[in-house]
C-alpha positions as CSV (number, residue, x, y, z in Angstrom):
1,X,0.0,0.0,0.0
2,X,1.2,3.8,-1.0
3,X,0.3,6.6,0.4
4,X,1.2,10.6,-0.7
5,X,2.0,12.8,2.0
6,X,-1.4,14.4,3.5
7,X,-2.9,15.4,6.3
8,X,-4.9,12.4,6.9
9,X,-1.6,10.5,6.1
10,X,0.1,12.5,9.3
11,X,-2.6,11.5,11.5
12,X,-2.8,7.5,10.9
13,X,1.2,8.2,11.0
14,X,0.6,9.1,15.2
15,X,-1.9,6.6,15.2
16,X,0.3,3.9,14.0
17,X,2.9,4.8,15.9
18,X,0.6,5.0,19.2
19,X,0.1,1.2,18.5
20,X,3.9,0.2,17.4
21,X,4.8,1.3,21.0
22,X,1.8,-0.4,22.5
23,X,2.1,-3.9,20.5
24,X,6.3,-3.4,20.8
25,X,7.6,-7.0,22.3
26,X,4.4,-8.8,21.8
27,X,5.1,-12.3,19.7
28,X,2.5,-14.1,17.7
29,X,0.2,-14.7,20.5
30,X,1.0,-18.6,20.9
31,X,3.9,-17.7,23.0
32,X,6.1,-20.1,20.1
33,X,7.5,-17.3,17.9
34,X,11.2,-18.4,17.0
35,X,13.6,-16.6,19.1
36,X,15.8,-15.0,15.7
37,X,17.0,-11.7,14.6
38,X,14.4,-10.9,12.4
39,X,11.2,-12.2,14.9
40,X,12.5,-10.2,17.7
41,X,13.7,-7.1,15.4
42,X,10.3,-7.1,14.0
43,X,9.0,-7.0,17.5
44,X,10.9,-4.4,18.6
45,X,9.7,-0.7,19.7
46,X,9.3,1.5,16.4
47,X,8.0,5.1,15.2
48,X,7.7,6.7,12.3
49,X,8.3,9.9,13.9
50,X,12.0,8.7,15.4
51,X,14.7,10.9,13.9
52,X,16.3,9.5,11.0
53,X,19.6,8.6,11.7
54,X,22.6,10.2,10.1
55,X,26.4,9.3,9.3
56,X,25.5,5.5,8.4
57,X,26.6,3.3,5.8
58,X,24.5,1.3,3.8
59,X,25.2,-1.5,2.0
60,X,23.7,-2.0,-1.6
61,X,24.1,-5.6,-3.1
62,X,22.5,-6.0,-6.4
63,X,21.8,-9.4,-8.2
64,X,24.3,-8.7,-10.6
65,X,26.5,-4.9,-11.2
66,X,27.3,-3.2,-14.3
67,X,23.7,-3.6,-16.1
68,X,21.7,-1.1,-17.1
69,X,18.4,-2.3,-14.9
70,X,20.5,-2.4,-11.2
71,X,23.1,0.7,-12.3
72,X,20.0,2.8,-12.5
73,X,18.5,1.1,-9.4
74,X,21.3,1.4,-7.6
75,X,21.5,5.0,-8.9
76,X,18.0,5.5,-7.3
77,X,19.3,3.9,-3.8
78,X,22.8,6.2,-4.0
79,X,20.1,9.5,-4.2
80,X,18.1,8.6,-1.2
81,X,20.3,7.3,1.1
82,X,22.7,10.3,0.3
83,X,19.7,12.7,0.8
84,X,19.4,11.4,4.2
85,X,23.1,12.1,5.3
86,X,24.0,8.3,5.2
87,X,27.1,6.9,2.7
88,X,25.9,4.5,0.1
89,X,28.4,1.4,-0.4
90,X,28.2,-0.8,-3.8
91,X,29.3,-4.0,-4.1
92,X,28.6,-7.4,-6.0
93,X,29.6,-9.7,-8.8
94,X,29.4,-9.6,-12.8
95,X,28.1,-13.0,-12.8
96,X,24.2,-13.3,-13.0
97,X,24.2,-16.7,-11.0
98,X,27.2,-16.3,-9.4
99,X,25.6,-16.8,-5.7
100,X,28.8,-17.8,-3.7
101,X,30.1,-14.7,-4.5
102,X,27.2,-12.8,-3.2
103,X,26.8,-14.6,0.2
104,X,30.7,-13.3,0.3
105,X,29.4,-9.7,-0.2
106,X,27.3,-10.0,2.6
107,X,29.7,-11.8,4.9
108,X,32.4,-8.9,4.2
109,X,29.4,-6.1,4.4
110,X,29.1,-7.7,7.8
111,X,32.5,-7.8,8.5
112,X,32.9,-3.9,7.8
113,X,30.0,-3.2,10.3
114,X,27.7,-1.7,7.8
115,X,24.6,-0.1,9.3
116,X,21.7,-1.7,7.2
117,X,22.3,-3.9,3.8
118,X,19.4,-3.9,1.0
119,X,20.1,-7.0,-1.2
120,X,18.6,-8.7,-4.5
121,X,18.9,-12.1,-3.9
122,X,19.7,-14.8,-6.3
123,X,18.9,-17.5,-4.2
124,X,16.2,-17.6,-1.6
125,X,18.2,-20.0,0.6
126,X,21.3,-19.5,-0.1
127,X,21.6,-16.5,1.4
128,X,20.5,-17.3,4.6
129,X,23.2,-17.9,6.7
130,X,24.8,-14.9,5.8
131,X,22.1,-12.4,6.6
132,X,20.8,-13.9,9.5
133,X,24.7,-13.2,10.6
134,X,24.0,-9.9,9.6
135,X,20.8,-9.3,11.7
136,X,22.5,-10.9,14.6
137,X,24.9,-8.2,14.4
138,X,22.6,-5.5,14.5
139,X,22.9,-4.8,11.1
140,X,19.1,-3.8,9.3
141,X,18.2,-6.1,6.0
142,X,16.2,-5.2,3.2
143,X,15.5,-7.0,0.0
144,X,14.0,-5.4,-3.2
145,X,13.7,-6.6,-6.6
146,X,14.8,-10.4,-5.5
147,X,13.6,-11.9,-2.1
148,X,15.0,-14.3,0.4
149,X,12.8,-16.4,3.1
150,X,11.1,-14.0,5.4
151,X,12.9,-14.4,8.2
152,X,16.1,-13.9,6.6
153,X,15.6,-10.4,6.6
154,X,13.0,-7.1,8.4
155,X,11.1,-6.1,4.8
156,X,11.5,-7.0,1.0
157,X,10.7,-3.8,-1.7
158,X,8.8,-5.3,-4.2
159,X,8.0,-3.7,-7.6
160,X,4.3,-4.9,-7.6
161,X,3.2,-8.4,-6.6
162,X,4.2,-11.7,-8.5
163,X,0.6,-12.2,-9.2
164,X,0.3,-8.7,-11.2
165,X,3.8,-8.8,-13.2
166,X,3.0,-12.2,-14.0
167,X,-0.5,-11.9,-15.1
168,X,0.7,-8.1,-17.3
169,X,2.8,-10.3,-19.3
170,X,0.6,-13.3,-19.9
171,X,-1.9,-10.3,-21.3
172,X,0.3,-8.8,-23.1
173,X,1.7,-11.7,-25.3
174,X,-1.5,-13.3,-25.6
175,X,-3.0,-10.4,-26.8
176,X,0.0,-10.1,-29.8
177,X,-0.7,-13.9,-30.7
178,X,-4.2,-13.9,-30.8
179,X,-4.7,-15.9,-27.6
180,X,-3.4,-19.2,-30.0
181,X,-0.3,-21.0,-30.1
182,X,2.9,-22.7,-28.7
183,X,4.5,-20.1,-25.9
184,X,7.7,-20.4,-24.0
185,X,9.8,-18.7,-21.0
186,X,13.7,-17.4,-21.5
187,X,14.0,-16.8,-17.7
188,X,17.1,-15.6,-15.7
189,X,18.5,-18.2,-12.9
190,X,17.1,-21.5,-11.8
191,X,17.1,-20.2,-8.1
192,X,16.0,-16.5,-8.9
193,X,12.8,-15.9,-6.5
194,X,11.2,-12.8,-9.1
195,X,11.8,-15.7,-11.9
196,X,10.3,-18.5,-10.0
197,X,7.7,-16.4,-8.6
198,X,6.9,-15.1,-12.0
199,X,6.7,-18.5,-13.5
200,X,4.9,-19.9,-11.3
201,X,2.3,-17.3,-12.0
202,X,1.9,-17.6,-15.2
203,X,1.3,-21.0,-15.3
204,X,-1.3,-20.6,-12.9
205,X,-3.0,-18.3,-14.9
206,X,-2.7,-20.2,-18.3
207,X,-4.8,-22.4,-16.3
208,X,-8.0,-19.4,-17.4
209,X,-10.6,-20.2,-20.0
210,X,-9.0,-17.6,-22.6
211,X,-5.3,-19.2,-22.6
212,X,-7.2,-22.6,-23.5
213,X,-5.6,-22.2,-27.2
214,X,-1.9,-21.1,-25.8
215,X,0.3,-23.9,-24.6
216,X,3.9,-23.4,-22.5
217,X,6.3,-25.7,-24.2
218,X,9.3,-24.2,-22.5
219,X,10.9,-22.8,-19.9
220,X,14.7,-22.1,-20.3
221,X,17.3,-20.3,-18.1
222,X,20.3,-17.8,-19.5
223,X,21.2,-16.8,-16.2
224,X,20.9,-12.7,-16.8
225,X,24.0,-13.7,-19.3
226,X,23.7,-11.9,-22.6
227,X,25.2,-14.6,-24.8
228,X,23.8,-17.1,-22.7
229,X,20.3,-15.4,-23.1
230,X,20.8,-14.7,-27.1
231,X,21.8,-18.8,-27.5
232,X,19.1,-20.1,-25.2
233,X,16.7,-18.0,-27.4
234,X,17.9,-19.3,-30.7
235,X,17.9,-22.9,-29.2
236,X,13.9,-22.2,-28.1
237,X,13.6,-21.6,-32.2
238,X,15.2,-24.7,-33.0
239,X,13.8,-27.1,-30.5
240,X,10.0,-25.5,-31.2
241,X,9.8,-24.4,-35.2
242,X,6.0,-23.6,-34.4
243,X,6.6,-21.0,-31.6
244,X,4.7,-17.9,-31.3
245,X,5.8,-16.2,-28.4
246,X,8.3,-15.7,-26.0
247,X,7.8,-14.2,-22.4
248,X,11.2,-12.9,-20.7
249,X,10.7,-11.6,-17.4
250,X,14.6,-10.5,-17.3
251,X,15.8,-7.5,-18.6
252,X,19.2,-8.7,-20.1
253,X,16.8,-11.6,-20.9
254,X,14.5,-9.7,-23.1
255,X,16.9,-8.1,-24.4
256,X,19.1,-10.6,-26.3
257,X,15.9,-12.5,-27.2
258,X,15.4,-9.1,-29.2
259,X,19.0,-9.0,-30.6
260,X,18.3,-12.6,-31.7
261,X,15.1,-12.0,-33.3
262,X,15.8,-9.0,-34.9
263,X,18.7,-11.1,-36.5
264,X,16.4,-14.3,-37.5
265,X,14.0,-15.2,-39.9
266,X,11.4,-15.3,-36.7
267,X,11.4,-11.1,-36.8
268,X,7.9,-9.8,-36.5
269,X,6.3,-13.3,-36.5
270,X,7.6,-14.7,-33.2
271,X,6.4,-12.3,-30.8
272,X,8.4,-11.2,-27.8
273,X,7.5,-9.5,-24.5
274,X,8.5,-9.7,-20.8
275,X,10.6,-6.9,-18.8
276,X,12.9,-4.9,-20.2
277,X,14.5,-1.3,-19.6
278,X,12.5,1.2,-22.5
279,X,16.8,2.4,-23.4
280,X,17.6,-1.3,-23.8
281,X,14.6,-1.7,-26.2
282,X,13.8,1.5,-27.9
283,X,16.0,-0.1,-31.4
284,X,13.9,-3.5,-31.0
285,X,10.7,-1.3,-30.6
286,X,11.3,0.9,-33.8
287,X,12.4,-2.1,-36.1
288,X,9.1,-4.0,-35.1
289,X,11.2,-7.0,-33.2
290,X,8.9,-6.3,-30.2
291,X,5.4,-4.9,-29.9
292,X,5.1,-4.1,-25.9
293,X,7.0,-5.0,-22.5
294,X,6.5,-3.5,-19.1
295,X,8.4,-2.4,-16.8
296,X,8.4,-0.5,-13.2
297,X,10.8,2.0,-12.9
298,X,14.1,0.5,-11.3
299,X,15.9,4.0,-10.3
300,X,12.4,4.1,-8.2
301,X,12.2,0.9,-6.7
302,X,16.2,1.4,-5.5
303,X,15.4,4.5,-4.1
304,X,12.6,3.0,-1.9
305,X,15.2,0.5,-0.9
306,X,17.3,3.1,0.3
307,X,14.5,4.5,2.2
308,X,13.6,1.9,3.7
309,X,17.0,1.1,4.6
310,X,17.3,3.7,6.3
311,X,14.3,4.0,7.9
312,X,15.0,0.5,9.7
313,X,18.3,1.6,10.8
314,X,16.4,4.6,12.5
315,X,13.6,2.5,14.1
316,X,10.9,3.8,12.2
317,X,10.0,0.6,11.2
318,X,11.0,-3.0,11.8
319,X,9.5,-4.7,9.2
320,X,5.8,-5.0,11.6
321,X,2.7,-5.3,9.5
322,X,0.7,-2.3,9.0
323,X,4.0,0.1,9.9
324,X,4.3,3.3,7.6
325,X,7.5,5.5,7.2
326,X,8.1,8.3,4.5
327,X,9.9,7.9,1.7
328,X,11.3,11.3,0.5
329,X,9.4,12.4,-2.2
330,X,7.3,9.6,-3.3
331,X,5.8,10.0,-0.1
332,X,4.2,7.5,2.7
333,X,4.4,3.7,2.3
334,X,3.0,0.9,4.6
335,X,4.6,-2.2,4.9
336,X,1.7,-5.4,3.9
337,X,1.8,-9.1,5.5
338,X,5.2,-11.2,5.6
339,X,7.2,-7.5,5.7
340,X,6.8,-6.6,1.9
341,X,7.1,-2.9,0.9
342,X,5.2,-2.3,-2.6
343,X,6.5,0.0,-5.0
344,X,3.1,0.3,-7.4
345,X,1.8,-0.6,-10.8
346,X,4.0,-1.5,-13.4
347,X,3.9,0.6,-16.7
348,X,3.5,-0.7,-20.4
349,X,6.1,0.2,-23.2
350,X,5.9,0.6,-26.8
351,X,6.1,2.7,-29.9
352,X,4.0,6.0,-28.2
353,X,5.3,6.2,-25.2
354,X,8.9,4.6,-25.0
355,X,10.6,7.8,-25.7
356,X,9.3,9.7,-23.0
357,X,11.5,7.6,-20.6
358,X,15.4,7.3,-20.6
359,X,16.5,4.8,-17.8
């Protein structure tokens, strides 16, 4: 849930707080709550009015750095935590599925006593260990884009739920091949929990009365790798001649599926959709490669990870259903059931609007 600054906003702000205080230290009510960091962190006392904390450093640990999607929502974290007179730390591998390396990220994060870390996970479990160290350390833990198990850290930012991104994308390509025809998935990592999430989605909803002619032969994996990606795509054509459609809920994904296409005899007949950044697929969009994708806007969605960040680290929030804290500009947000943070309704790219956006 999202809410702008207001006046009614200040006043369920006091009212909220008036029950953080109240409810701080009170389990689950069956007096069996697990006795971890993130249980008794989430229990702790809280208020959105405590003063934000300056001279900290935060921690940002992408999925994967230097691509377009996480440099721009790492950009987006950089502004906010900067705004609120904390440093901003960077770190993380090249490797898409490299997930060693980023439990090693978090292990030296802890190491250097960071203040709060706000992580996209490649791997739900894998990561465990590592920030549950972090948590018992006193060190705040945030997920956005990517989750981990709940009580691996306080809140996860999510771009909008699974259900929604799924169910856009399912729209969107069925709507370019007529509802009809043999679909696949070129997804990211095996262990990604957005990918899996996604999938898992979709296939639910395929499951609906108007997908009854649309069938998923596929479901393939180029690790966010762009040759990987383009060579997985071409093998989707060879293995299934009669394909329509290819879903890629991945930005570098999406993107060499497009470079592929745009390359094949497939252009313009196979039709491609999924996630992708509007500067990554403004040249697929003008040569007719791709129709529509969607996307939220990643500089936002790392900017309310910087927030809320932040806001942790200053008790304003612990990751408590029902908790609210302000994010800067975009303004009041309330944190929904299992400590997820929503950032709001995708939007959908093509030919007349995609050059009204440059991220």
């Amino acid at each position: 849930m999202h809410r702008t600054p207001s006046r009614r906003a200040s006043v369920l702000v006091a009212a909220v707080s008036s029950l953080s205080l109240l409810t701080a230290g009170c389990g689950d009510g069956d007096g069996s709550a697990d006795d971890d960091a993130a249980t008794s962190g989430k229990n702790a006392e809280a208020s959105p009015n405590a003063p934000t904390r300056t001279g900290m450093t935060i921690g940002f640990l992408p999925k994967q750095v230097n691509t377009p999607y996480f440099d721009v929502a790492g950009a987006g974290g950089e502004r906010a935590v900067k705004e609120l007179g904390s440093a901003f730390k960077e770190v993380g591998t090249e490797q898409g599925s490299d997930v060693s390396e980023q439990v090693a990220h978090v292990n030296r994060l802890t190491e250097q006593k960071v203040d709060a870390i706000a992580v996209s996970a490649l791997d739900p479990d894998a990561l465990c260990g590592s920030l549950k160290k972090a948590m018992d350390a006193g060190i705040k833990v945030v997920t956005f884009d990517s989750d981990t198990k709940p009580e691996c850290r306080y809140a996860f930012v999510s771009p909008a739920s699974a259900e929604d991104i799924a169910v856009r994308q399912l729209e969107l390509l069925g709507e370019q091949v007529g509802y009809k025809g043999d679909v696949a998935i070129l997804s990211a990592a095996e262990t990604a929990t957005n990918q899996n999430a996604w999938i898992t989605s979709i296939k639910a909803e395929m499951q609906n009365a108007r997908y009854k002619d649309m069938r998923l032969v596929d479901v393939v994996h180029g690790d966010d790798e762009a040759d990987k990606s383009y060579a997985k795509a071409e093998e989707l054509m060879q293995k299934h001649p009669k394909l329509k459609g290819i879903i890629s809920p991945t930005t570098n994904g999406i993107k060499a599926a497009a470079k592929y296409l745009s390359q094949s005899a497939f252009k313009g007949d196979v039709k491609l959709t999924g996630l992708g950044s509007p500067n990554d697929m403004r040249p697929y969009i003008e040569d007719g490669t791709v129709e529509e994708f969607v996307l939220w806007d990643p500089a936002k969605l790392g900017e309310l990870a910087g927030y809320a960040a932040v806001a942790l680290a200053s008790a304003q929030i612990t990751g408590r259903e029902g908790q609210m804290f302000l994010a800067g500009d975009m303004g009041w947000y309330q944190i929904s059931q299992n400590g997820v943070i929503t950032l709001g309704e995708p939007t959908i790219f093509n030919a007349g609007n995609i050059d009204d956006y440059d991220f």
